[in-house]
C-alpha positions as CSV (number, residue, x, y, z in Angstrom):
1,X,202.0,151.0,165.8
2,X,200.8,152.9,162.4
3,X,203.8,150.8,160.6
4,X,202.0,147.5,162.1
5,X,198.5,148.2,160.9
6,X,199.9,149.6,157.6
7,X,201.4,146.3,156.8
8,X,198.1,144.6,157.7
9,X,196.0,147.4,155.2
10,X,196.8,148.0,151.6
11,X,195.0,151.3,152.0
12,X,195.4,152.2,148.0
13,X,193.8,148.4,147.4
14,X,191.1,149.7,149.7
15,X,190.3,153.1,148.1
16,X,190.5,151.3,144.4
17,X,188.1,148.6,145.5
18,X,185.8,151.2,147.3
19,X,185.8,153.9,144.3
20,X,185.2,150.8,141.9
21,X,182.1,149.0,144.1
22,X,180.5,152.6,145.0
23,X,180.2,153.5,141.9
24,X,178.6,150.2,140.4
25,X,176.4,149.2,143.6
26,X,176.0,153.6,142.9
27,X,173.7,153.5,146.5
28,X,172.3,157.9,146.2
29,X,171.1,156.0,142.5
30,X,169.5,153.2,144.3
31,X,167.8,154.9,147.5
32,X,165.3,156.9,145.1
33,X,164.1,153.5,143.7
34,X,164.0,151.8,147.3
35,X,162.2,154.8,148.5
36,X,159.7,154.7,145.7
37,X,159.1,151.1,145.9
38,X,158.1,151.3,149.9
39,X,156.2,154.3,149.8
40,X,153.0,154.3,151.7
41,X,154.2,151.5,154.2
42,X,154.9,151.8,157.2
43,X,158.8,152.9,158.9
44,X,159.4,149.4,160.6
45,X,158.6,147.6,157.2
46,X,161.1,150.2,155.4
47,X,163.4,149.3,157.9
48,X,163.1,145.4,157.7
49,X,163.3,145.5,153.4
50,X,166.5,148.1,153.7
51,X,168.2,145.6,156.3
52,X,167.0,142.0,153.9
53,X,167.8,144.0,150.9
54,X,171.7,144.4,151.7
55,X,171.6,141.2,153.3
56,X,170.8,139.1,150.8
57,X,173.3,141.0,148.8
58,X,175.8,140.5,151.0
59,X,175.6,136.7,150.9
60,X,176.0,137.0,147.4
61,X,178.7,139.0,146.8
62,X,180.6,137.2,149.8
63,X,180.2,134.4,148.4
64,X,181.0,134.9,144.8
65,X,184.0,136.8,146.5
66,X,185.6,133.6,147.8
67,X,184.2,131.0,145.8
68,X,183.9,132.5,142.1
69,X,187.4,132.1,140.9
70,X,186.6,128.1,141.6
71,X,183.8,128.4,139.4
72,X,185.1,130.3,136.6
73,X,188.5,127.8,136.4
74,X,185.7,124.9,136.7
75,X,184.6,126.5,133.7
76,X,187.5,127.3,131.9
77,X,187.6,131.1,131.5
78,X,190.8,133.2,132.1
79,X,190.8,135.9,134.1
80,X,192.0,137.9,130.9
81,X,189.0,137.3,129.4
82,X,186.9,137.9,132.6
83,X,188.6,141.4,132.5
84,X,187.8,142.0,129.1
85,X,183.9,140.8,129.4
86,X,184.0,142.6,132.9
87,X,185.2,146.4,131.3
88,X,182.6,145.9,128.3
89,X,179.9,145.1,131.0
90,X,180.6,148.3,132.8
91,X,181.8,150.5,129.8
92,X,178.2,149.8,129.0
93,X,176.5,150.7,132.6
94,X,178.8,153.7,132.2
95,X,177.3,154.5,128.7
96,X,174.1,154.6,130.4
97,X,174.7,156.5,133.5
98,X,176.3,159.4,131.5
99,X,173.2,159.1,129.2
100,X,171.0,159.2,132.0
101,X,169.8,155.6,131.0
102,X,170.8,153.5,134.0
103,X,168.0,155.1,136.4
104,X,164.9,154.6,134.2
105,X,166.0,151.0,133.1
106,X,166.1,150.1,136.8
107,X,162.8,152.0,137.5
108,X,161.3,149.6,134.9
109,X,162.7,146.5,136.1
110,X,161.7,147.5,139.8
111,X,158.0,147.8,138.7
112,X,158.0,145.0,136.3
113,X,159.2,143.2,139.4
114,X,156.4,144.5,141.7
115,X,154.1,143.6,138.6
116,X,155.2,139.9,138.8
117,X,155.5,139.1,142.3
118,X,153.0,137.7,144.6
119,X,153.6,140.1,147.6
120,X,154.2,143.2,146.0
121,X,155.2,144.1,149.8
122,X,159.0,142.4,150.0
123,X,161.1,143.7,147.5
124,X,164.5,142.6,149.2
125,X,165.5,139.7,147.4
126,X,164.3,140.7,143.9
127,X,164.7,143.7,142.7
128,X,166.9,145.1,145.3
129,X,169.4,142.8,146.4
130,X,168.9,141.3,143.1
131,X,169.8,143.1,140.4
132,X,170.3,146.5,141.8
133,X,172.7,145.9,144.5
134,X,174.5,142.3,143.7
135,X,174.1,142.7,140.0
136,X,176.2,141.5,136.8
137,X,178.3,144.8,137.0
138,X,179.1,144.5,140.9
139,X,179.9,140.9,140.4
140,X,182.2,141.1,137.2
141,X,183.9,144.2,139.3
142,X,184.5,142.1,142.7
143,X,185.6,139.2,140.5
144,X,188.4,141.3,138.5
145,X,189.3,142.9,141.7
146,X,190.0,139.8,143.7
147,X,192.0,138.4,140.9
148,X,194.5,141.0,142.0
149,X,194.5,140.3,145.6
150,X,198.2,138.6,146.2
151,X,197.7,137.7,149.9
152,X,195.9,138.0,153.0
153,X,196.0,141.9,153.5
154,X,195.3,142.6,149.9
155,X,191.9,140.1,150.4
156,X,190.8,141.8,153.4
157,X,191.6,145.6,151.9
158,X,188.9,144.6,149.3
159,X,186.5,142.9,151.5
160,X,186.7,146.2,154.1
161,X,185.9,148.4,150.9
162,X,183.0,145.7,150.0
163,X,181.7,146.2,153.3
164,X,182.1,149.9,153.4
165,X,180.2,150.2,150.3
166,X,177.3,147.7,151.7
167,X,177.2,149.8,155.0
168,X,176.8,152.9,153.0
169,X,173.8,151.6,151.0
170,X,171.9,150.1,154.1
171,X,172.5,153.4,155.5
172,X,170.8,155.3,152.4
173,X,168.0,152.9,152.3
174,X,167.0,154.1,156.0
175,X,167.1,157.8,155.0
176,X,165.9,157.2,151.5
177,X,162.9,159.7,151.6
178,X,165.2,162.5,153.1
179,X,167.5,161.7,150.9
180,X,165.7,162.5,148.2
181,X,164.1,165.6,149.6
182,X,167.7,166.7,150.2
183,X,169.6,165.6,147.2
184,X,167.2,166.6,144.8
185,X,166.7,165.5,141.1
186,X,169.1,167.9,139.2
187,X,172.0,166.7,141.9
188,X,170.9,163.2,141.3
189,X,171.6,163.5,138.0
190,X,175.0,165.4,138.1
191,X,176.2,162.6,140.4
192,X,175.1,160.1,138.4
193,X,176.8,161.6,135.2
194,X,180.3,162.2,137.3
195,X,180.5,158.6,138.4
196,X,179.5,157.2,135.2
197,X,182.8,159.4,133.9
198,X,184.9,157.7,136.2
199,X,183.3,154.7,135.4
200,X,183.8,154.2,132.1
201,X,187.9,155.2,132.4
202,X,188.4,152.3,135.2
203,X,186.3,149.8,132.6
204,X,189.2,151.3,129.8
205,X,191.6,149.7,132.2
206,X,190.1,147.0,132.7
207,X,190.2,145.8,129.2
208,X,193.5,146.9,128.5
209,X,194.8,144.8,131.2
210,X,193.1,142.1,129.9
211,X,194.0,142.8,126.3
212,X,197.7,142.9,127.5
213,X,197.5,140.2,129.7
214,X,195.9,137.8,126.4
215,X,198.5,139.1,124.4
216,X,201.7,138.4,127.1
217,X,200.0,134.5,127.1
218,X,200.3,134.6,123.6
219,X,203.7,136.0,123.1
């Protein structure tokens, strides 16, 4: 029975893709912003922005998932150079993790946000599920990532860590304020350095698979 469900799971896909998405989407980063942004309202309307937030997400993600290899061959762009653009991209975010720069920038995009909109109230579709959950880094990573799947299992490995990931981030939303009670701000911040680490040596391979898969082409 283990032997059957093994060969229906690539469980190493499913760690790689989990590690990779956790640490971009980064929810304990975003559930200090989410909490900030709905303080002072009420539990049921922290509730209904958590659940919209990872919703609209979702149906991004999903949907870039399936459909954005179409787009990027209607475009003409290799997956090389996807994987090379994609591990600059993140080397970047990682820069600014480790540097303690990725938090404030999305603080300042969050209340520029609340600045422009007209109800300051719903913050689900932009800025949380736009661009701090289904942003340019989680994107670029879900696209590299399903250029790798070979078959059925290896698709569903990766979209089982995608949802993982999501699950996890609608569940930090809910306990946002505790969360940050608990966690406090000199954790937060050694987290956020660790992963940005570990980030930056999965964007290195990222652009050395690119850089070798341009060169192979080539030669």
């Amino acid at each position: 029975m283990f032997g059957y469900w093994a060969n229906m799971f690539n469980y190493e896909l499913f760690l790689a893709a989990f590690a990779v998405l956790f640490v971009i989407i980064d929810p304990p980063g975003c559930a200090p912003i989410f909490a900030s942004l709905t303080q002072g309202t009420s539990k049921k309307h922290q509730r209904i922005m958590a659940f919209k937030s990872v919703a609209v997400a979702s149906g991004i993600l999903f949907v870039f998932a399936f459909f954005g290899e179409h787009i990027f061959h209607a475009l003409g762009i290799d997956f090389n150079a996807l994987r090379i653009a994609g591990g600059i991209m993140l080397f970047i975010i990682a820069l600014q993790m480790v540097f303690e720069q990725r938090t404030e920038s999305r603080e300042n995009r969050a209340e520029e946000a609340l600045e422009a909109t007209d109800d300051p109230e719903d913050i689900s579709v932009f800025p949380m599920g736009i661009p701090m959950i289904a942003g340019p880094g989680t994107i670029a990573s879900l696209l590299l990532l399903m250029s790798d799947a070979d078959n059925t299992v290896d698709v569903a490995s990766i979209m089982a860590a995608l949802s993982a990931v999501l699950l996890i981030t609608l569940f930090s939303f809910l306990i946002a304020g505790f969360l940050m009670k608990l966690m406090g701000k000199t954790f937060t911040n050694v987290l956020t350095r660790v992963l940005g680490f570990l980030l930056a040596a999965l964007a290195a391979q990222f652009i050395i698979d690119g850089v070798k898969g341009a060169l192979g082409g080539i030669m």
